[in-house]
Each structure stands twice: as C-alpha cells, then as structure tokens.
C-alpha positions as CSV (number, residue, x, y, z in Angstrom):
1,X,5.0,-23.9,3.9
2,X,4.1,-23.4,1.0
3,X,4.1,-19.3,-1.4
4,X,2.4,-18.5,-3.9
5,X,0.6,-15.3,-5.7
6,X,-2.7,-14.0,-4.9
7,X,-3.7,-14.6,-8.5
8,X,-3.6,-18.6,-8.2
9,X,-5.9,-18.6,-5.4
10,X,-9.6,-18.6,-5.8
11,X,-11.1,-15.0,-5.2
12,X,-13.0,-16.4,-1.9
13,X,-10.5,-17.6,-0.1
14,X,-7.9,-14.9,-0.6
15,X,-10.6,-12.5,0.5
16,X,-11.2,-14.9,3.9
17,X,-8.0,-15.4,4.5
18,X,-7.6,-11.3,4.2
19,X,-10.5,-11.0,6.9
20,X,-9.1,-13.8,9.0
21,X,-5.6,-12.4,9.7
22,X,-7.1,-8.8,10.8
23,X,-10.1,-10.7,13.1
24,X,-9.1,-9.6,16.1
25,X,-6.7,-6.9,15.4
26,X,-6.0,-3.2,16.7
27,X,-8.4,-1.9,14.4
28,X,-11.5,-3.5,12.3
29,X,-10.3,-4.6,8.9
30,X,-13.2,-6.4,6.8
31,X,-13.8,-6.8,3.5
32,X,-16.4,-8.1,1.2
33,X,-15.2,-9.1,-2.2
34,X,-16.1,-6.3,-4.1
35,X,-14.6,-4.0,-1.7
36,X,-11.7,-6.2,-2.0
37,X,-11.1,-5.1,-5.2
38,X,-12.1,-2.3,-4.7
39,X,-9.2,-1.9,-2.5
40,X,-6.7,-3.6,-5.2
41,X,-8.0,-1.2,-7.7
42,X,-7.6,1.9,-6.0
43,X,-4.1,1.5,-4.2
44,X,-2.7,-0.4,-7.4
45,X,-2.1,-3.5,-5.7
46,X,-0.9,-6.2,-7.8
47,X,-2.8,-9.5,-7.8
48,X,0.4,-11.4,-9.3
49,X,3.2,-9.4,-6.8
50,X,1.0,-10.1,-3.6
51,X,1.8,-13.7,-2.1
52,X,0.0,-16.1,0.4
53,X,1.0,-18.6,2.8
54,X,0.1,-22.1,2.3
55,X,0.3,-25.2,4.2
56,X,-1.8,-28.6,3.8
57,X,-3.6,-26.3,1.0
58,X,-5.1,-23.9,4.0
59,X,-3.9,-20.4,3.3
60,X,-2.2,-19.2,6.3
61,X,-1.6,-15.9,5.7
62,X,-1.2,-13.1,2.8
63,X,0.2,-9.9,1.8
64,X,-0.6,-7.2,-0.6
65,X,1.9,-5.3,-3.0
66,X,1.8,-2.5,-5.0
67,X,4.0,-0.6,-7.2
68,X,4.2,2.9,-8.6
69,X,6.5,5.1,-10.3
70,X,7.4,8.7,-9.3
71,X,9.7,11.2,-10.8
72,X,11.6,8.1,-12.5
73,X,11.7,6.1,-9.3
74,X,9.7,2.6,-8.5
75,X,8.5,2.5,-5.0
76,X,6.5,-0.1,-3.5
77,X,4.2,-0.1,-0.7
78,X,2.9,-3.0,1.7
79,X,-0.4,-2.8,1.5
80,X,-1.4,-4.9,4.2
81,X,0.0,-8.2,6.1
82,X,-2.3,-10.3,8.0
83,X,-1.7,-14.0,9.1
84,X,-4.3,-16.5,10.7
85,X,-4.4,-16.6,14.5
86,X,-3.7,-19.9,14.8
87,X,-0.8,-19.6,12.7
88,X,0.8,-16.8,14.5
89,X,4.4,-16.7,15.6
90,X,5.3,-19.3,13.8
91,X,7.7,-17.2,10.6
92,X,4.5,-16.7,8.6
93,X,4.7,-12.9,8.2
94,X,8.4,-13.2,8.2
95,X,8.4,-15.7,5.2
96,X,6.0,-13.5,3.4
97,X,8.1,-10.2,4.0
98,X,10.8,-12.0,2.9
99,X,9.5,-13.2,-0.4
100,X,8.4,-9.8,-0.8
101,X,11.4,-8.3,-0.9
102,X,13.0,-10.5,-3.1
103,X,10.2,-9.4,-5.8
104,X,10.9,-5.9,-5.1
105,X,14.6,-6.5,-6.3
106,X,13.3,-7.8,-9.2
107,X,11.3,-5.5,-10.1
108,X,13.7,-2.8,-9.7
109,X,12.0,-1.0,-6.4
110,X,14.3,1.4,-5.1
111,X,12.2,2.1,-1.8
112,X,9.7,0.2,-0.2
113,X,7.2,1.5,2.6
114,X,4.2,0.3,4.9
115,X,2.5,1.2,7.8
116,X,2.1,-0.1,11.3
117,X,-0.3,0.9,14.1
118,X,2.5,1.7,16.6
119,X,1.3,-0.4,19.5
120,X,1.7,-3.6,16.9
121,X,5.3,-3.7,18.8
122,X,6.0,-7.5,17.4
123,X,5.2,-6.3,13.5
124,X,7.2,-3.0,13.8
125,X,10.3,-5.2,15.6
126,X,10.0,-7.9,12.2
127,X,10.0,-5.0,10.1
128,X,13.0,-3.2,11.9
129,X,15.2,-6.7,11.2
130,X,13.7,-6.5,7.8
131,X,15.6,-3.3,7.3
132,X,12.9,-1.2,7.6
133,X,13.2,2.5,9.2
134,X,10.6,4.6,11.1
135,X,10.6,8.2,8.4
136,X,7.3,9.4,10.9
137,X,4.0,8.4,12.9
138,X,0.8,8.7,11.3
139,X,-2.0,10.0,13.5
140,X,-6.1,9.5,12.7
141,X,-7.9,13.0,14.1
142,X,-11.6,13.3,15.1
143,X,-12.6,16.3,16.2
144,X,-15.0,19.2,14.5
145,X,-14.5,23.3,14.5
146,X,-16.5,26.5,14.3
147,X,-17.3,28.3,11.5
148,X,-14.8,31.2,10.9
149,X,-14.1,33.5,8.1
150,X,-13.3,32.1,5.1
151,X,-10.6,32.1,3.4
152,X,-10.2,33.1,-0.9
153,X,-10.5,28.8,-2.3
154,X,-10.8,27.3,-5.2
155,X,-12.2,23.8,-5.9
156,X,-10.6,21.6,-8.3
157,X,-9.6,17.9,-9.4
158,X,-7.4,16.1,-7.8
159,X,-5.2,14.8,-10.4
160,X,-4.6,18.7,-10.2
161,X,-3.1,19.2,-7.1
162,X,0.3,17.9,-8.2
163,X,0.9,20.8,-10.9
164,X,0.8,23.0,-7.8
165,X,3.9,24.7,-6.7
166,X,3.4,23.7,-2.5
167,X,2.5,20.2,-3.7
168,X,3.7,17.4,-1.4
169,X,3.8,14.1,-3.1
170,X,5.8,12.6,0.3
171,X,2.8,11.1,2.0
172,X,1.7,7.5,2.5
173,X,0.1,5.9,0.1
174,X,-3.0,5.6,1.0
175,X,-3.5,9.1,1.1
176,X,-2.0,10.1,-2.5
177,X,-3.8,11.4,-5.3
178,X,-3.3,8.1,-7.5
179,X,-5.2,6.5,-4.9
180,X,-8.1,9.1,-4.5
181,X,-8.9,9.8,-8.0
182,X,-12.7,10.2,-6.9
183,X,-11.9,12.2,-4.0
184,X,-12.3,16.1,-4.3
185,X,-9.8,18.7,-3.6
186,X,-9.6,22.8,-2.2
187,X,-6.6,25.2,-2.7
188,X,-6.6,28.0,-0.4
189,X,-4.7,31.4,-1.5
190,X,-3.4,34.3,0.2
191,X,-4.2,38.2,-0.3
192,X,-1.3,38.2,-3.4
193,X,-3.4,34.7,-4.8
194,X,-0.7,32.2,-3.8
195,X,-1.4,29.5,-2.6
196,X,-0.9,28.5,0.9
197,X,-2.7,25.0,1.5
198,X,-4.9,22.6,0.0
199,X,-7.1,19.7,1.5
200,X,-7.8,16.2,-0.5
201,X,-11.0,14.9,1.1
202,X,-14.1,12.8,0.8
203,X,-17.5,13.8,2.1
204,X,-18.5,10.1,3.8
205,X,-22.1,11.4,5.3
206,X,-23.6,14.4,2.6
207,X,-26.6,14.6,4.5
208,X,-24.6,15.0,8.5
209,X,-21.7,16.5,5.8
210,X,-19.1,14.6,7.5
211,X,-15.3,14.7,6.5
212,X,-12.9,12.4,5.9
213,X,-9.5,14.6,5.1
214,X,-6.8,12.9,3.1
215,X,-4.4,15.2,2.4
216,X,-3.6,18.9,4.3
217,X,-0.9,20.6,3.0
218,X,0.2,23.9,4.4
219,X,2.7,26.4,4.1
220,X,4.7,27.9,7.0
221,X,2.7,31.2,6.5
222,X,-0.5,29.3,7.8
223,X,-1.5,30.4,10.9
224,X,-3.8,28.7,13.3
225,X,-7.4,30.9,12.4
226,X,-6.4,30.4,8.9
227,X,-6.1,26.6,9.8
228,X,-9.6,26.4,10.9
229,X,-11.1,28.8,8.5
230,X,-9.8,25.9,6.0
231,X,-11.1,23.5,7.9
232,X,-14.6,25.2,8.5
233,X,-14.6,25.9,5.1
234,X,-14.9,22.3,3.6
235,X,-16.9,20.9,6.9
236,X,-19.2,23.9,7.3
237,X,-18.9,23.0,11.4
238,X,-19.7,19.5,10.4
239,X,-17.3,16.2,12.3
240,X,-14.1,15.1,10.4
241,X,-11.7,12.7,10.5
242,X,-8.5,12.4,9.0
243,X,-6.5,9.5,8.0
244,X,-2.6,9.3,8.5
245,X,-1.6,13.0,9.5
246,X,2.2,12.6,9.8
247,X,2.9,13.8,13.2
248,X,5.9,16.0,11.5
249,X,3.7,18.8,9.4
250,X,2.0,21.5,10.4
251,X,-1.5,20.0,10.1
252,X,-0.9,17.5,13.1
253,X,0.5,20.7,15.0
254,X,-3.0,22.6,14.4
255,X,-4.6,19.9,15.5
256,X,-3.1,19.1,18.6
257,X,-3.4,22.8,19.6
258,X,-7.4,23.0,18.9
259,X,-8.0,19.6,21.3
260,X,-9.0,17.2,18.4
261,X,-9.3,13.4,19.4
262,X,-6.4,11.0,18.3
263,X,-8.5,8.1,17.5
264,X,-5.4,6.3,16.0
265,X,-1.9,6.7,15.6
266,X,0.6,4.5,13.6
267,X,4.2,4.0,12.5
268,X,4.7,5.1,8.9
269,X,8.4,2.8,8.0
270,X,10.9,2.7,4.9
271,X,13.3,0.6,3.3
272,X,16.2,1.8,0.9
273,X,16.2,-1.2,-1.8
274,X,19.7,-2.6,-2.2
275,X,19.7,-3.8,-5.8
C-alpha cells in the first residue's frame, strides 16, 4: 500500500474516490468537483497535507487535513476519512490516520480534532487507539418555533463576532467563522445593551426562509422565551436546522426542552499533539 498527497492525484479521481468511501455511509456525503473545492476552500483543507491510499495504482481510500492557527496555537482538524468498501478492514483508515499524525508533528500541531457520527462504533474505537478523546457529542436539530417577541438585535459580519466579549471560538470546525465567511450573523442584547447571544446562520431556502444555524451562543442569563424569541427572530416561524450543537451548551438544552427533532448526533474527539 502505497501514500501519497491529494495534490499528485488527478482531480477526478480524488473526488471519486472521496464519493466512493462515503457510498453507503450513515449519512449521504457526495460531491461534485467544484463542490469539492468548494469544500477544500472553505474549511482550509490542505491539498498537499491530505493523503490517499494506493494500491495497484487504484486509490483505496483518502483523508482530508486542515490547519489553522488560534491565539498562537496550530490545530488541525480531520476533515473527513473515507475508504472504498471493498477495501474495508483491511488497515486502510488506520495507515492513513497514522500518516496523518506524523505530518501533524511536523507541522508543529499542538491539537488535532475530528468528528464521528456516534453510531460509526469501529471509527470512534480506531480513533480512541489513535489517542483520540471524546471533549463532547454534536447533535443536528430540526424542528421550527412560533413567533414571539423579539428581542433588541443587531445584524452584523461574521468575521465580527470574534471581537465580542461572550465569543466562543471552542466549536468544531465546521461551524467556525473562518469557515463561514459568507454566512450572516445576529447579536442579541439585553435591557443594559449587553450582549447575551448571537446566531451564525445561512438562509438555505429565501423563498420557504429556511435556516441552517451554525453557531448559538448564549449566556447563562438566557432564558427559554428569550431562546425562541432568538430563534423566531432569524426564522420568522420558518423550519431550521442546525449543524453540530454540542450537547454540553445551553442551545442543545433549549432545544431538547421545546421537542425539536435530532436528526443526527455525532462524537466531536481530540488529540493533545505530543511533539
């Protein structure tokens, strides 16, 4: 077996080996190859960190890096690990991991995180042996809610959000602002104009006005009327959904409480970098 970077591989068969691997998995991952790089583009994956599998020149499998610094520290993030099914369980996914890691040493990662839908029980068990930690699950939210009073908001960018003083910059990486850029973004403030919340979100449907929420950040001081009125705010009593709400914040309490469909939930996992 045979790895290599994504970069020495035609464009075509990276993307059908990318579409392969997740054929029949948990959820439906396709991609054309715009939306491919797309995809690259937007989580800052890295064409010449991300390896593939080879054997007999047949790609057997890949896996998708990306790298970004915060506050002075490298972090990397899996963005994706898929392997042909007729090449399953035999030390594919393990051999990419593997390789993996090694790059993140050299390129001075100090953490590493990816996520895993939680009933992918092999994966999260290869991960686990990899050194990797569960730090929360992740939980996908459908649901809609009633108008209610709203709530004093102001619209803004969101590259802005960070210079906020209840900003969260802890979430997965899909769901950060780096990877959102075109996203748009509501802060919500209390009587005294502090702000309690803010929502990163994309409208997916502006004619049904359907929500896909990103980001919900809320202070303890929320309650669960003011919750909704955030909520109602952005959707006008349109559907949403939401995408990785750690099961640990207040959001994914809310949300439980008002009956909202779990359409899917995941592991979110970490590992410390020994360099």
């Amino acid at each position: 077996m045979n790895i290599k970077t994504i970069d020495k591989c035609t464009l075509e068969d990276v993307v059908s080996i990318w579409n392969e691997g997740f054929s029949n998995y948990f959820v439906r991952v396709h991609d054309d190859q715009n939306s491919f790089i797309k995809r690259l583009a937007n989580e800052d994956l890295n064409a010449s960190s991300s390896f593939v599998a080879e054997k007999d020149r047949v790609l057997q499998g890949i896996l998708l890096n990306g790298f970004r610094e915060m506050n002075g520290e490298i972090l990397a993030w899996n963005g994706g690990t898929a392997v042909h099914p007729n090449a399953r369980r035999k030390g594919v996914a393990q051999m990419l991991l593997q390789k993996s890691i090694e790059e993140y040493k050299e390129r001075s990662v100090q953490r590493a995180s990816l996520e895993a839908i939680k009933e992918n029980t092999a994966a999260i068990s290869l991960y686990k042996e990899l050194g990797y930690k569960i730090k929360d699950e992740l939980i996908f939210f459908k649901g809609s809610v009633e108008m209610k009073a709203t709530m004093n908001v102001e619209f803004t960018r969101p590259e802005l959000l960070p210079f906020l003083t209840i900003y969260n910059e802890d979430v997965p990486w899909q769901c950060q602002v780096k990877s959102n850029l075109s996203a748009q973004a509501a802060v919500f403030y209390d009587e005294f104009k502090n702000p309690v919340g803010y929502v990163l979100y994309q409208q997916t449907d502006s004619k049904t006005k359907q929500t896909k929420f990103l980001q919900i950040e809320l202070t303890n001081t929320v309650k669960q009327d003011e919750f909704c009125a955030m909520l109602s705010f952005v959707t006008e009593g349109a559907s949403f959904t939401t995408v990785n709400t750690p099961l640990s914040s207040r959001a994914a309490k809310f949300f439980i409480n008002i009956n909202t469909e779990e359409i899917i939930r995941q592991v979110w996992m970490e590992k410390v970098i020994d360099l």
